[in-house]
C-alpha positions as CSV (number, residue, x, y, z in Angstrom):
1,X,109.3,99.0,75.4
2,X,105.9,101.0,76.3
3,X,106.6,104.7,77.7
4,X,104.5,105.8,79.9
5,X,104.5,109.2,82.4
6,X,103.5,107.0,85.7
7,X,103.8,102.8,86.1
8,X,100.6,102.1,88.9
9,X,101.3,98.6,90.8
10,X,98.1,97.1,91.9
11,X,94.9,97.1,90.3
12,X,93.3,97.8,93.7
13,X,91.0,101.0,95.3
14,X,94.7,102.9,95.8
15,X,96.1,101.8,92.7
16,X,93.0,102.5,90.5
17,X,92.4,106.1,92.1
18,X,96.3,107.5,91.9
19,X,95.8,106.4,88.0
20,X,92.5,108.6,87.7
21,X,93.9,111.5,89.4
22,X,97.2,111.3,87.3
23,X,95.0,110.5,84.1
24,X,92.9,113.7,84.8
25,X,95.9,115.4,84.5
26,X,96.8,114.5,81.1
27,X,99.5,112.2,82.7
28,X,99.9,108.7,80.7
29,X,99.2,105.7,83.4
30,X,99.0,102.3,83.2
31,X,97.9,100.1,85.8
32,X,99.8,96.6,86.2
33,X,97.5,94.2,88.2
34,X,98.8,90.8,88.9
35,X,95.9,88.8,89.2
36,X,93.1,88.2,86.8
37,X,91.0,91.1,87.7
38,X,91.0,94.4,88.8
39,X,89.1,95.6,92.3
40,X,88.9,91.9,94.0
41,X,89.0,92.9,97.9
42,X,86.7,96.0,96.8
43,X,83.9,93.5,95.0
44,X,84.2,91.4,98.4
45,X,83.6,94.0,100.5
46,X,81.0,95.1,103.2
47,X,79.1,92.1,102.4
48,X,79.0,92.4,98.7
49,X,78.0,96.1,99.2
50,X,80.8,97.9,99.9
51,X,81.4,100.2,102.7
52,X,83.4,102.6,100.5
53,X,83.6,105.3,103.0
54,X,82.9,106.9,106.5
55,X,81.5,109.9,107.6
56,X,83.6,110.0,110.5
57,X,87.1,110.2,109.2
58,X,89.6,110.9,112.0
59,X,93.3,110.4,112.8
60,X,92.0,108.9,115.6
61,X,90.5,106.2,113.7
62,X,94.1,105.2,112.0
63,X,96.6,103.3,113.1
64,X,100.3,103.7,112.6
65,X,103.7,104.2,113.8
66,X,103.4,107.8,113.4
67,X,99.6,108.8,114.1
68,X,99.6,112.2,112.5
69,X,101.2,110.4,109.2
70,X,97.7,110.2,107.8
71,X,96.5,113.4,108.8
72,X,97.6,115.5,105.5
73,X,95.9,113.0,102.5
74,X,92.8,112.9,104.7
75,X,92.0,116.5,105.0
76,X,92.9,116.9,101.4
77,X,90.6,114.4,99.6
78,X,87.4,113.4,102.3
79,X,84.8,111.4,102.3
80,X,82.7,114.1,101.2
81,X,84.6,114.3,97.4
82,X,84.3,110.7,97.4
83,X,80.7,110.4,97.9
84,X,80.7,113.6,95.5
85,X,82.0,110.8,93.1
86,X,79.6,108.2,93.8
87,X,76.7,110.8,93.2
88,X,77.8,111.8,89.8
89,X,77.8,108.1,88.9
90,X,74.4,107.8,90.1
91,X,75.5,105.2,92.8
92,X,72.6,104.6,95.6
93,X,74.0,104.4,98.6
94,X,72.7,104.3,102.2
95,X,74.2,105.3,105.8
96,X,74.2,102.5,108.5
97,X,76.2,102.4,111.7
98,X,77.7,105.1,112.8
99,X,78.6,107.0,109.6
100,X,79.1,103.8,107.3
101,X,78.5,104.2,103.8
102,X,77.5,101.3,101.9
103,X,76.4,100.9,98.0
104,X,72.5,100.4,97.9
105,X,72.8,97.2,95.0
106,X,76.3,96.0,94.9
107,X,80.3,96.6,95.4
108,X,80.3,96.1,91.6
109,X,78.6,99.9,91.6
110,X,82.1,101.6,93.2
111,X,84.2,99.0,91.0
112,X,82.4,99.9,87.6
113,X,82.6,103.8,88.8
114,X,86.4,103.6,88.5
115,X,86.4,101.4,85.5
116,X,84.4,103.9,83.5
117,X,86.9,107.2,85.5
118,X,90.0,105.2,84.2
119,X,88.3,104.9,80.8
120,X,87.5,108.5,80.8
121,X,91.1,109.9,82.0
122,X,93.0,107.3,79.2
123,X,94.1,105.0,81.6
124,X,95.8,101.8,80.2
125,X,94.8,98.3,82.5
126,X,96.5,95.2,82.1
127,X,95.5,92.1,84.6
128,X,97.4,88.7,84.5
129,X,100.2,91.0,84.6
130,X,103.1,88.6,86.4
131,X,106.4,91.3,86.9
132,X,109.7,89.7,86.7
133,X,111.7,92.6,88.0
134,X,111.8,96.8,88.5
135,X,114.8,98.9,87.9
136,X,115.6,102.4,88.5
137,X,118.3,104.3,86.4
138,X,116.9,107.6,85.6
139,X,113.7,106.7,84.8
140,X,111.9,103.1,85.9
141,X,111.4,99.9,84.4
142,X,109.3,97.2,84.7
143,X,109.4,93.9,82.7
144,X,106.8,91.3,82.7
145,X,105.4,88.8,80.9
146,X,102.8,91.3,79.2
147,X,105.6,93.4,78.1
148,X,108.3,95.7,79.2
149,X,107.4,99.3,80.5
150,X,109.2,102.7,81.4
151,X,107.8,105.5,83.3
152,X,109.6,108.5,85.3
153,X,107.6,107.6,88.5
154,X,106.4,104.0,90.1
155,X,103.3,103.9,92.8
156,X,103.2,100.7,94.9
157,X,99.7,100.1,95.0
158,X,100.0,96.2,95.5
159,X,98.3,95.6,99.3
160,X,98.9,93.9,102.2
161,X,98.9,90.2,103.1
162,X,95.1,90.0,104.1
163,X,93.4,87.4,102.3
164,X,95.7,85.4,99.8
165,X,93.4,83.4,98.0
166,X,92.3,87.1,96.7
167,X,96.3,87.6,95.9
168,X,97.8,89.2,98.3
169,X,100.9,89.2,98.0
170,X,104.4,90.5,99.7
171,X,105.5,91.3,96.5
172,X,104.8,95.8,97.5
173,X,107.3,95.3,100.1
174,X,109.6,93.6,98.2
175,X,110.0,96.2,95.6
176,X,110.1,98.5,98.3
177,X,113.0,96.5,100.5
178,X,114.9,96.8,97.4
179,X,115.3,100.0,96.9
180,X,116.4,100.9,100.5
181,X,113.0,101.1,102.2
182,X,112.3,100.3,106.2
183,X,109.6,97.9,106.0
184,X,107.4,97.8,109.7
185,X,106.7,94.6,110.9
186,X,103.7,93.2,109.5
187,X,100.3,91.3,111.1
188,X,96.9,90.6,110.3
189,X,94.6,93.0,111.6
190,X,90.1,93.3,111.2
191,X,90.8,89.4,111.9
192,X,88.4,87.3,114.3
193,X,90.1,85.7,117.8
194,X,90.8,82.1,117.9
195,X,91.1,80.1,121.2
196,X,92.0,76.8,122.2
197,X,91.2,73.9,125.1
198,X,88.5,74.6,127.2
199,X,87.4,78.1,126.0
200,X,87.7,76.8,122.2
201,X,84.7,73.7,123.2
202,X,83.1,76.7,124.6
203,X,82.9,78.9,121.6
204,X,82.7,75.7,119.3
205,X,79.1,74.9,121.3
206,X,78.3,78.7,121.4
207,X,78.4,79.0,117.4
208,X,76.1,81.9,116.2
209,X,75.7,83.1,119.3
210,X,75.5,86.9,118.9
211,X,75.0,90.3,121.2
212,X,76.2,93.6,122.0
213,X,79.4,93.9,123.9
214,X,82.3,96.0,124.9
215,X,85.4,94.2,124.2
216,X,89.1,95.9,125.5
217,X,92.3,94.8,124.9
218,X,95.6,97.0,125.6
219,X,93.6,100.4,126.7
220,X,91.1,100.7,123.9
221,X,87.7,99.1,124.0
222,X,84.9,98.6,121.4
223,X,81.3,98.3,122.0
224,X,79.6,96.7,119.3
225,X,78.6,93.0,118.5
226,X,80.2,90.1,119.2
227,X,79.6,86.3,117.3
228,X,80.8,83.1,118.7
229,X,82.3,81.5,116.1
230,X,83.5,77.7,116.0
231,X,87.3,78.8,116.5
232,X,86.6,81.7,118.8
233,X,85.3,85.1,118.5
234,X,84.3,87.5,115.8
235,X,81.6,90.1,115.5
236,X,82.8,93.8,114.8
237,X,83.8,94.6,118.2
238,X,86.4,91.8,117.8
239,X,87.7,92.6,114.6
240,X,88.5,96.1,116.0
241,X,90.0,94.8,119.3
242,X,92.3,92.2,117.2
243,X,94.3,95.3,115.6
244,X,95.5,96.4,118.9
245,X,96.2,92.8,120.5
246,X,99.4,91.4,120.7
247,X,100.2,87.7,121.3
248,X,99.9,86.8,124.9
249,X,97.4,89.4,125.7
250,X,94.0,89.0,127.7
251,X,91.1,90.4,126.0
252,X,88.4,91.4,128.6
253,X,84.7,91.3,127.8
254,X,81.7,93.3,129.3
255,X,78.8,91.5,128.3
256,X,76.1,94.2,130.2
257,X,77.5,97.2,128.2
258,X,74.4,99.0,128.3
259,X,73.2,98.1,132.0
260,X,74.6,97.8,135.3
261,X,74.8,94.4,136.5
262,X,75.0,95.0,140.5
263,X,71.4,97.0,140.0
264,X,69.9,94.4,137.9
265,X,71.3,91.4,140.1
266,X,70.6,92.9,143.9
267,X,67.0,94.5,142.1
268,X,66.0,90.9,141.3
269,X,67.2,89.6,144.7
270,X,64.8,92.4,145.8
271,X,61.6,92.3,143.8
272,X,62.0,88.3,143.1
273,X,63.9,86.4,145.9
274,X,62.4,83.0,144.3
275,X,64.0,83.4,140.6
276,X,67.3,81.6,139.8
277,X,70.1,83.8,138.8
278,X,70.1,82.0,135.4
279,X,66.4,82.8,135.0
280,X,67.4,87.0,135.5
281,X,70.2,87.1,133.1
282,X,68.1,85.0,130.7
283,X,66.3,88.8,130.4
284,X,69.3,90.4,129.2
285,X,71.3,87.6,127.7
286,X,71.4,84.4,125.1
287,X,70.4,82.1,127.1
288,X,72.8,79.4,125.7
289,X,75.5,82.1,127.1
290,X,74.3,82.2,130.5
291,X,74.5,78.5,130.5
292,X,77.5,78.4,129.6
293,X,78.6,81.1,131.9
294,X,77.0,79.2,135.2
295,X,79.0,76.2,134.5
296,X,81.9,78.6,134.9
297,X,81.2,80.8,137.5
298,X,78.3,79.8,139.8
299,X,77.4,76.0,138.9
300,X,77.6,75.4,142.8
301,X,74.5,77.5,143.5
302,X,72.5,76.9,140.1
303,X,69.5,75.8,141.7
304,X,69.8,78.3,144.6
305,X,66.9,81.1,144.7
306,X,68.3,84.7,144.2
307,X,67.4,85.3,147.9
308,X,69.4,83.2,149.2
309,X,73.3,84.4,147.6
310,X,74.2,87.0,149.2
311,X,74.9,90.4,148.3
312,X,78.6,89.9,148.0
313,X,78.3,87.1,146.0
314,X,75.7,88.6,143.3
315,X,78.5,91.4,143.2
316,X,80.7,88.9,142.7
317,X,79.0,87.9,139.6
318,X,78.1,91.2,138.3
319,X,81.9,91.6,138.1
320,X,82.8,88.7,136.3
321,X,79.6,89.7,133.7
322,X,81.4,93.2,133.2
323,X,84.9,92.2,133.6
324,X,85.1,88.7,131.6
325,X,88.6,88.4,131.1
326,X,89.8,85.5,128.0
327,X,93.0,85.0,126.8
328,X,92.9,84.3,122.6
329,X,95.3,81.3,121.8
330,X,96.0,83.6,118.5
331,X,93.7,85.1,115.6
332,X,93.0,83.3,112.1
333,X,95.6,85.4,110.8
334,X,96.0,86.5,107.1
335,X,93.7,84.0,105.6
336,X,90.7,85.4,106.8
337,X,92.1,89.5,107.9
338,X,90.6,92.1,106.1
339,X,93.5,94.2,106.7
340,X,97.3,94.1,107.5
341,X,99.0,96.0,110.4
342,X,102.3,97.8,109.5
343,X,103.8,97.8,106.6
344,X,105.8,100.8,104.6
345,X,107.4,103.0,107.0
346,X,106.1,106.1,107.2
347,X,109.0,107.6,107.9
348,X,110.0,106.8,104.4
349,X,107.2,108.8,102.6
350,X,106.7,112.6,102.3
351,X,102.7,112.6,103.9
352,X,102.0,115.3,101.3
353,X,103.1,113.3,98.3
354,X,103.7,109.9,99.2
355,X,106.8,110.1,97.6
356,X,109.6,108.4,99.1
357,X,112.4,110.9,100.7
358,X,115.5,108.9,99.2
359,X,113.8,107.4,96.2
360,X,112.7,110.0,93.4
361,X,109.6,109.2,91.4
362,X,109.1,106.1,93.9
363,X,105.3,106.6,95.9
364,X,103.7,104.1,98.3
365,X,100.2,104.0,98.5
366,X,96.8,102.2,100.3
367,X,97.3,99.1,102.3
368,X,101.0,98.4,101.8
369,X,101.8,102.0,104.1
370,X,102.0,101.4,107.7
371,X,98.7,103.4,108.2
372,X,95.6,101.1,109.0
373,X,91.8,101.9,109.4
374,X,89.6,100.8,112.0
375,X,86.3,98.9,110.5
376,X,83.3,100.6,108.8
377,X,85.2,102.6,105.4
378,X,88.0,103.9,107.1
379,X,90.9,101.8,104.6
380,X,88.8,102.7,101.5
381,X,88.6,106.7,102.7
382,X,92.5,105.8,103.4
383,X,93.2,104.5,99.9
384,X,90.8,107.1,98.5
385,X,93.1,109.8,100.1
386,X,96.6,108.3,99.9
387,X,95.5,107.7,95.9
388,X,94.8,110.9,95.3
389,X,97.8,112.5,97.1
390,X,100.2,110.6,95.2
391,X,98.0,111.2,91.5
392,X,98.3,114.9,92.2
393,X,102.4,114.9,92.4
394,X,103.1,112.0,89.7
């Protein structure tokens, strides 16, 4: 049996930073990583770049059962001692929308940064790790098939269910069910819409169709871009929208974010009475769209010069244009998610520590807590934070 001072599961952002911060202070850590590789979903992301942080880290941008859960780990580690970190590894790095930080050459940059911290603070990594169970009496105990380890405190660093094929696993809320935890309901969230008769031909013949949109679902909107996809609907504004819809919910669409329809539609009817509404919008959207959207909404009059429709009717339209309203047949759940909703129950964990309230030495970490970014660095500065609470208390 291997003694150690702290037993990290998952060889993920979370699970990688908690060992650093507990390496650094002179704590022994080992890091148990199922798979055959350490920092998968952080080599995949932001395109191969990885959007390792945002500038813009708010409660607000965080969801969870308990909204202010999140707000103590934040304001303790930020993006700014992250990015501190990426700077004394010599990482390039470049700002794109709206506060998104993203590695100038490669994801592989932010993965080899914590490879060489881990090195430096003496932390022990072992991957094809496969655990065959964990046991609590006094101190913890984990055997697998690499060996059988004891340590005084356990992190659950092991993820969500996003992405499968990458190993996700349910195995984090497992270990936690067994030792008394309240696991939250789980779903796949940062996940692209999927719809199905009539609307799924549509979005099948509208493939690669992209533009800027404001997409709400249940009170919150997003304006960003959109993509028609083969299944349905994806872009960044629907990835955002898909963590706050629920099953049976419309989505509604403004296609004109930035313009008002009404002016642009009864201006034309104005200044060119002989155009054809298709003709206008073709000005201020894909034209394959508008197609698409007169066979829906005013096929009857598709040859009919703008001044002829009446003003009623062009308002009509200018409605339907800011106020499209679709209802998803479902999302393409885990396989494809880039994050999972719920998880962990905050209730559970103290939000200074991440230590659970009724299990000593146990801390929940990262992805596998019910606290979920929104897009653009949010679940990295989340796992950044969350990491670093738990390495300073282990």
């Amino acid at each position: 049996m291997s003694d150690f001072d702290v037993i990290v599961l998952g060889g993920g952002a979370a699970g990688l930073m908690c060992a650093i911060a507990a390496g650094q202070r002179d704590r022994r850590a080992i890091v148990l990583e199922s798979s055959n590789k350490i920092g998968k979903k952080i080599l995949m992301s932001g395109g191969g770049r990885c959007n390792f942080t945002n500038l813009h880290c708010e409660p607000s941008r965080f969801i969870s059962a308990n909204p202010d859960f999140c707000i103590s780990a934040l304001s303790r580690y930020t993006p700014r001692q992250f990015i501190a970190l990426v700077e004394k590894h010599g990482v390039a790095y470049h700002e794109k929308t709206a506060g998104q930080l993203f590695c100038d050459n490669s994801s592989k940059d932010i993965l080899a940064l914590l490879e060489a911290e881990c090195a430096d603070a003496g932390v022990r990594i072992l991957t094809h790790c496969d655990i065959t169970s964990v046991e609590y009496q006094e101190h913890y105990t984990v055997v697998s098939d690499k060996g059988t380890f004891s340590a005084e405190s356990l992190v659950i660093a092991t993820g969500g269910l996003s992405i499968p094929k990458m190993g996700a696993s349910d195995f984090g809320y497992r270990i936690a069910k067994q030792f008394g935890l309240t696991v939250r309901e789980t779903r796949a969230g940062l996940v692209p819409f999927t719809f199905s008769g009539p609307m799924h031909e549509m979005t099948d013949r509208l493939s690669g169709v992209s533009l800027p949109a404001t997409l709400g679902v249940a009170g919150v909107s997003f304006t960003e871009n959109i993509l028609f996809t083969h299944r349905g609907l994806s872009g960044p504004a629907a990835l955002q929208a898909s963590s706050y819809w629920l099953p049976g919910n419309d989505i509604e669409l403004d296609l004109l974010p930035s313009i008002d329809a009404n002016e642009a539609l009864l201006g034309a009817k104005a200044t060119q009475p002989k155009a054809l509404l298709r003709t206008v919008l073709c000005e201020h959207l894909p034209r394959a769209l508008v197609l698409e959207l007169q066979q829906l909404f005013w096929l009857h009059v598709a040859d009919k010069p703008l001044g002829e429709m009446s003003d009623a009717f062009l308002r009509q339209i200018a409605a339907q244009l800011h106020g499209w309203v679709l209802k998803p047949a479902a999302t393409e759940g885990y396989r494809t998610a880039e994050v999972t909703l719920g998880g962990i129950d905050t209730d559970e964990l103290s939000s200074r520590t991440m230590e659970c309230k009724r299990q000593p030495g146990l801390y929940c970490i990262g992805e596998v807590v019910d606290v979920t970014g929104h897009l653009g660095g949010f679940n990295f500065q989340w796992a950044w934070a969350s990491a670093q609470a738990a390495g300073q208390a282990v």
